[in-house]
N, C-alpha and C positions, 0 to 999 in steps of 0.2 A: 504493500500500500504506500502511497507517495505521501513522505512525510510532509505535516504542515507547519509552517512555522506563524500561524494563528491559531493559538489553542483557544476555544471555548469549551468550560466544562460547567456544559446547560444538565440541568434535573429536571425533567419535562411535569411537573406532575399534572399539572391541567390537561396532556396530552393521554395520560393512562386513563382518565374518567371516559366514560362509556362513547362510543364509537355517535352518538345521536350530540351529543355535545359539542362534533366539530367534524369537520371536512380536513383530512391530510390530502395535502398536496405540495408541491416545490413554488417557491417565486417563480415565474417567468423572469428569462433571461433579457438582458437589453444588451443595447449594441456597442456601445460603447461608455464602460461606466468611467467618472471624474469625480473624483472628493474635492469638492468645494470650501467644507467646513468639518472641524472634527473636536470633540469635545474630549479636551486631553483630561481635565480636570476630571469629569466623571469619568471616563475611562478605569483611570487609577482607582479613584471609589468601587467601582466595579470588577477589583482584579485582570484587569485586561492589559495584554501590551499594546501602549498605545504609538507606539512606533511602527510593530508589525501590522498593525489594523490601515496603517496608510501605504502598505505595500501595494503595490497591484495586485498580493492573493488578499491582501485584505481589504481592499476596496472592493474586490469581485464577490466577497461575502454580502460586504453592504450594499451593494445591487443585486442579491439576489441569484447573482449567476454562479455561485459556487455555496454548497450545503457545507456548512462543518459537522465533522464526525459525530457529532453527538447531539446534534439539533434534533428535532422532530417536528415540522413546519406543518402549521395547523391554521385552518381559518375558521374562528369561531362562530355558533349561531347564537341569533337572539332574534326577538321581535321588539316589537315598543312604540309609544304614544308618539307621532311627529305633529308638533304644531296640537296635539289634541286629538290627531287622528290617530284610529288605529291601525298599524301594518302587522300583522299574521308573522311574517317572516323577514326577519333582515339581514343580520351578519355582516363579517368583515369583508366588503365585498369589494376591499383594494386593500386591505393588510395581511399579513400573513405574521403569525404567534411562530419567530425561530424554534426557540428557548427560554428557559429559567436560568438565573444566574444568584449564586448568593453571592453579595458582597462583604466588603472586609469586617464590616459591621454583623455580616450572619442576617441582611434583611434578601429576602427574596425579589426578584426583579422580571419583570419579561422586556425580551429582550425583541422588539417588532418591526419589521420593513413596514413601511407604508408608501402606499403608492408600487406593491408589489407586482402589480398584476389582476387579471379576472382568476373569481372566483366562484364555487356555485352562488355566491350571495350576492352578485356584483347587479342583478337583473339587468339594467339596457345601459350599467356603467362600462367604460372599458379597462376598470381596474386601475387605470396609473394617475398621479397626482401631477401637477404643473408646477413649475419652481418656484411661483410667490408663493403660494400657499406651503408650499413645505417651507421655505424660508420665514414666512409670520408664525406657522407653529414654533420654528425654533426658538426666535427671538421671543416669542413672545411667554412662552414654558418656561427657557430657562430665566426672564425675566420676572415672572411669576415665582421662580424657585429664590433667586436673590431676594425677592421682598417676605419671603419665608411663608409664602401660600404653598398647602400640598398639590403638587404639580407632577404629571409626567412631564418626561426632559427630555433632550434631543441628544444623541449621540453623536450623528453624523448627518451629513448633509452630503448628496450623491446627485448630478444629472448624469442622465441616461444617452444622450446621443441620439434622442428620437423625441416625436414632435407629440404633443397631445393637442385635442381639438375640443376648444369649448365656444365661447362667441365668438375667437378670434385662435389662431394656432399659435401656440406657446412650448416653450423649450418644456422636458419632462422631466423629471427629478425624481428622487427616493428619500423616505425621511428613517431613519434607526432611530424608532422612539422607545424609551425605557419608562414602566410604569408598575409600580407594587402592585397590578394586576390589572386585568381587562372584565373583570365580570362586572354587568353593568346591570341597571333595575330592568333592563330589557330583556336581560338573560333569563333572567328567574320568568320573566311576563312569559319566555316566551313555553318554558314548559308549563307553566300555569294553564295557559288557554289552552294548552291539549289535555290536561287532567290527569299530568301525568306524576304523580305526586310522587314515585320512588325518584324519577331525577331530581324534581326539590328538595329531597330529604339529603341526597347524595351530592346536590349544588353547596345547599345551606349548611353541611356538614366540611365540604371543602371551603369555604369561605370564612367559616368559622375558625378552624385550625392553622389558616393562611394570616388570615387575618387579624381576628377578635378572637384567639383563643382563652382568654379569661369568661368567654359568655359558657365554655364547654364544663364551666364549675359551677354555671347557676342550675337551678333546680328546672328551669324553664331555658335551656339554652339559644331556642330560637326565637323566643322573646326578647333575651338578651341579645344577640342578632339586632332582633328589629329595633331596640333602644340604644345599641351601639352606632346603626346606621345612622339613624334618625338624630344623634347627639352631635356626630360627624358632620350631616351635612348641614344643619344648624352652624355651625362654625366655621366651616367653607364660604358659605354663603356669606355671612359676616364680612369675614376677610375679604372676598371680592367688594363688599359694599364700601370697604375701608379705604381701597385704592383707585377705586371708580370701575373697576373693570367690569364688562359687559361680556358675556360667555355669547350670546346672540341664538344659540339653537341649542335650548334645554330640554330637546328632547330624552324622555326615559331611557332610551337608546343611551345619550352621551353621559348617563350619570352613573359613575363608578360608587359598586359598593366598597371600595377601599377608602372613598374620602378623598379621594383628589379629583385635582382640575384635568378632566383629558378631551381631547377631541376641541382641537382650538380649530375652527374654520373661520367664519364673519366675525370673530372675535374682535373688538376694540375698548379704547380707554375712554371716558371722558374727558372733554376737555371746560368747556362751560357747563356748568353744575345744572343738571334738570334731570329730575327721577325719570321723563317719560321718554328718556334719548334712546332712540332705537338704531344702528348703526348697519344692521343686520342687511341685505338686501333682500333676503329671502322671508325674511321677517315683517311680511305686508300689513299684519295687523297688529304690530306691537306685542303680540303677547309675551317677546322674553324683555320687553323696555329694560333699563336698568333698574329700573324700582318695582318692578314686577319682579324680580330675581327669586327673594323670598317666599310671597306666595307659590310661584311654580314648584320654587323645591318641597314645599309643603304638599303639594299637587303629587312629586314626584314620588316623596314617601307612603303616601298614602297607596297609589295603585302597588307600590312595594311591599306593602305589610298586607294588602288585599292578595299578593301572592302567597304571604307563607298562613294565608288561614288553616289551610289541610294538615297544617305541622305545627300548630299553634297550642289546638286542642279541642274539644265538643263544639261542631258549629257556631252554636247559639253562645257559647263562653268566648270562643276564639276571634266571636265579633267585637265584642263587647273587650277582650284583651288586647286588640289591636285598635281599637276605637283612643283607648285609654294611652297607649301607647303614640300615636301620633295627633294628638289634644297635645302633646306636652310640647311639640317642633315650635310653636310660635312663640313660646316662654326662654325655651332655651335659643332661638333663634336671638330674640331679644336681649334676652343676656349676655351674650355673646357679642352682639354688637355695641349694645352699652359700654361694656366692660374695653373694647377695641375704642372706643369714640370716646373713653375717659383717659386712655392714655393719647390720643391723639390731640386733646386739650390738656395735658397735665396735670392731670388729677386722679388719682391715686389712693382717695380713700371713697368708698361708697358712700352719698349723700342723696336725700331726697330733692327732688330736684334737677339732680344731676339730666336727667331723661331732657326731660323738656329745654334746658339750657342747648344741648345738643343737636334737638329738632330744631329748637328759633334759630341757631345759627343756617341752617340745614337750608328751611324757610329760607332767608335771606337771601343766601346764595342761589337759592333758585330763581325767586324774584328778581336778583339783579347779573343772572347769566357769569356768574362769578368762576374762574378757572377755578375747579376742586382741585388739583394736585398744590396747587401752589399758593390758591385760600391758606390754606392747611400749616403748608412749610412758612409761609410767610408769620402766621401766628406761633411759631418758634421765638419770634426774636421780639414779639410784642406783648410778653407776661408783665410789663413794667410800665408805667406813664412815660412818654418823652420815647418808648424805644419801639418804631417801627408802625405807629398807628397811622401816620400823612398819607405814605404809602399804598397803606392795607386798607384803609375805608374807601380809596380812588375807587376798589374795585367793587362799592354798593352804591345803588341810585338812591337808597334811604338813607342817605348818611347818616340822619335823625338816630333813628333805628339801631343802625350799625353801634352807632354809641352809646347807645342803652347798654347792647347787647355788650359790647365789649367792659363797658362797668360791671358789670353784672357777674364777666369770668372772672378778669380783675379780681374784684372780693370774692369771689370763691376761691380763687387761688391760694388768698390769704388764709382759708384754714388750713391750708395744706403744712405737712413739719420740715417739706421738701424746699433745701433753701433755691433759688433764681437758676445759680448757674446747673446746679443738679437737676434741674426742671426744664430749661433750657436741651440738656444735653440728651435725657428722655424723650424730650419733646422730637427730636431730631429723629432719634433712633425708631419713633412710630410716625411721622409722617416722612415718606420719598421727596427728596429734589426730582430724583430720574423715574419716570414711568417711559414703556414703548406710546412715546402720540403716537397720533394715528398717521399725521403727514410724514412722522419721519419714516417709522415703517414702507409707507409707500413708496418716498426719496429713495431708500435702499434698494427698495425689488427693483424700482424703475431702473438704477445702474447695475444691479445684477443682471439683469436682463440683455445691458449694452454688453457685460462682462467684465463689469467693473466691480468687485467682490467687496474692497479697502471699504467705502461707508457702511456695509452692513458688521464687518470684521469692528469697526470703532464704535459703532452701536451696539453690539455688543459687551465690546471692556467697558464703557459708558453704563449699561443698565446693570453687568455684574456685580456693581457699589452703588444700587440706588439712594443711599442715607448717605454718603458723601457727597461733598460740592466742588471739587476741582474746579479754579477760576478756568484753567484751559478749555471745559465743557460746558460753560455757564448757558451760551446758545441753548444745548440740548434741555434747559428748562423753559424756552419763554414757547407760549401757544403759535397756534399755526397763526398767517395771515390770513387776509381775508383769502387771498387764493391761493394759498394751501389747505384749507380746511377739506378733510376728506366726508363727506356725504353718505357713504357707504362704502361697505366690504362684504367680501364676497365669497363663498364657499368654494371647496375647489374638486367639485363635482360638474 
């Protein structure tokens, strides 16, 4: 056998679960694979050499065109709600599951081509991805990962040498995304709607042990399941509400029971603060707006725990145990957020009150179209009279208002036992200078596209220290112009 000199040593175990669980098959090969981008950093996290991975047999991995010894290349099924609708059948109908890898840490990983190819789940797709879209997943994942949201992350970035056709013919790409798992609410949906409740028992038992194995010590294990999920994506959700970001297509499909952010497609940030910003293009009716977030997650959990009813317990109990159980996503939703929007004002001990000071800011900003990332950062430096309010109120039309509101944090601050610059320095480490805009993101694909890689490569180092301010990157904090503002984004289906 010809030796390799890229070892992966994958443990498939998602690949031994029953034959109805997924479709084996290989990537389809492309014609010409090119590493673009490669992520040395997780590499190493992941035990891998990341030198031999930018060989030519190790790029021909990350395109798909060469299997490693121990992989077992699998394309998962699922079903799940789109937009509200329901689809019977989905799957990974352009990715393909290599492997499992533990890392140095002992966490488990899948290790995913995307943009692999068709597969049985691809139905009138042709399987392969276009290089903006795998390029905004990277960026925008592992910029998600720096701001310390759970996130799948990008490993590699690969064009293919061949063309894909969407409104326009675009270069074709491959993304190696790594993610603490791939089972999603859709998954469980999808053996649900056939009733076939030994794979939920064998889903939810794997997920459990992967996963949440402390629910495998409660007396009701997949209760605890369902309180693990539900606690999870209460806190997800949060965090996205914390940094503006906008997921754009929450369907059941895209929602990982592992608790992270996967499946970045129309994804975008806010730039001017309004709950009802929709950036999505495919997203005609607003239902994922960014203020919508939360309900839908709440939406999501629910047809989730309407799955594990047959493993719950006696119908008519197992309603009422899963009723009980996701009653509780809007409290802990809330908490969550609170508790994030208290350290992103400097404050630190729970007070009544607290809630509402957060929304009237909230309010304001909306009313007066106010940049969120940089409202936010800019209230770093204005805990004190005299430091930073001239500035900061430019960006409300009630300036009235504004100043209410600003006295009001002011003395709250003052019961705090945290002295200025300790508060200050807090302050820094929960609100971002750098989030991915929207225009810059596009600035890059548009020059990747010419083949000019350098601006995506500096946007990058730029969001891997989002809580620092390098004067050399100051740019990458002011909002788009008027004609940079991006309008929408767009899936890369």
């Amino acid at each position: 056998m010809e030796a390799q000199i890229v070892t992966f040593l994958f443990d498939n175990t998602y690949a031994r679960l029953p034959d109805r669980f997924h479709t084996r098959l290989p990537p389809t090969p492309v014609k010409a694979p090119n590493l673009v981008q490669f992520n040395t950093g997780l590499a190493g996290e992941l035990g891998l050499d990341a030198e031999a991975l930018q060989t030519p047999e190790g790029v021909s991995i990350l395109a798909g065109n060469k299997i490693p010894a121990t992989a077992d290349p699998i394309a998962m099924v699922y079903a799940g709600h789109q937009f509200g609708h329901w689809v019977s059948r989905l799957g990974d109908g352009r990715a393909i599951l290599l492997g499992e890898l533990i890392d140095r840490n002992g966490v488990r990983y899948d290790i995913q081509l995307k943009g692999a190819g068709r597969t049985p789940y691809s139905r009138t797709g042709d399987g392969r991805a276009a290089l903006g879209p795998v390029l905004r997943e990277y960026i925008v994942s592992e910029a998600m990962t720096a701001l310390g949201i759970p996130s799948s992350r990008a490993l590699a970035a690969v064009t293919t040498g061949e063309r894909v056709f969407r409104e326009t013919i675009l270069p074709g790409a491959i993304l190696t995304r790594v993610a603490k798992g791939h089972v999603r609410v859709g998954t469980f949906q999808y053996f649900a709607s056939r009733q076939d409740t030994e794979a939920l028992s064998v889903l939810a038992d794997y997920v459990i042990a992967r996963h949440y194995p402390a629910a495998s010590e409660k007396k009701n294990g997949y209760l605890a399941l369902l309180d693990a999920v539900i606690e999870a994506q209460a806190e997800l959700i949060a965090r996205w509400m914390h940094v503006g970001f906008i997921h754009g297509v929450m369907n059941t499909d895209n929602m990982s029971i592992a608790g992270e952010t996967i499946d970045y497609g129309p994804c975008a940030f806010l730039d001017d603060y309004h709950p009802g910003t929709v950036l999505s293009s495919v997203d005609q009716g607003g239902r994922y707006a960014y203020g919508n977030q939360p309900t839908i997650a709440h939406w999501n959990v629910i047809r989730f725990a309407q799955c594990l009813l047959p493993l719950l317990g006696r119908e008519d109990a197992a309603v009422a145990i899963a009723q009980d159980a996701v009653n509780k996503f809007p409290r802990l939703y809330q908490s969550a957020w609170l508790a994030g929007m208290r350290d992103k004002l400097g404050l630190h001990i729970d007070q009544e009150g607290d809630l509402e000071l957060a929304e009237s800011l909230c309010k304001l900003m909306a009313a007066a179209g106010a940049d969120f990332t940089n409202t936010f950062r800019a209230l770093c430096d204005a805990t004190r009279p005299g430091h930073g309010e001239a500035s900061l109120r430019e960006n409300f039309s009630n300036k009235g208002a504004f100043d209410a509101w600003l006295a009001r944090w002011r003395s709250r601050l003052q019961t705090e036992p945290t002295d200025d610059e300790a508060r200050v320095a807090s302050m820094r480490r929960a609100n971002p200078a750098f989030i991915p805009r929207n225009h810059r993101v596009e600035e890059v694909i548009q020059a990747a596209m010419r083949g000019d890689f350098a601006p995506f490569e500096t946007l990058l180092h730029v969001l891997s220290r989002p809580y620092e301010e390098p004067a050399d990157y100051a740019h990458y904090t002011k909002p788009p112009k008027p004609e940079e503002v991006v309008h929408a984004t767009f899936c890369g289906t």
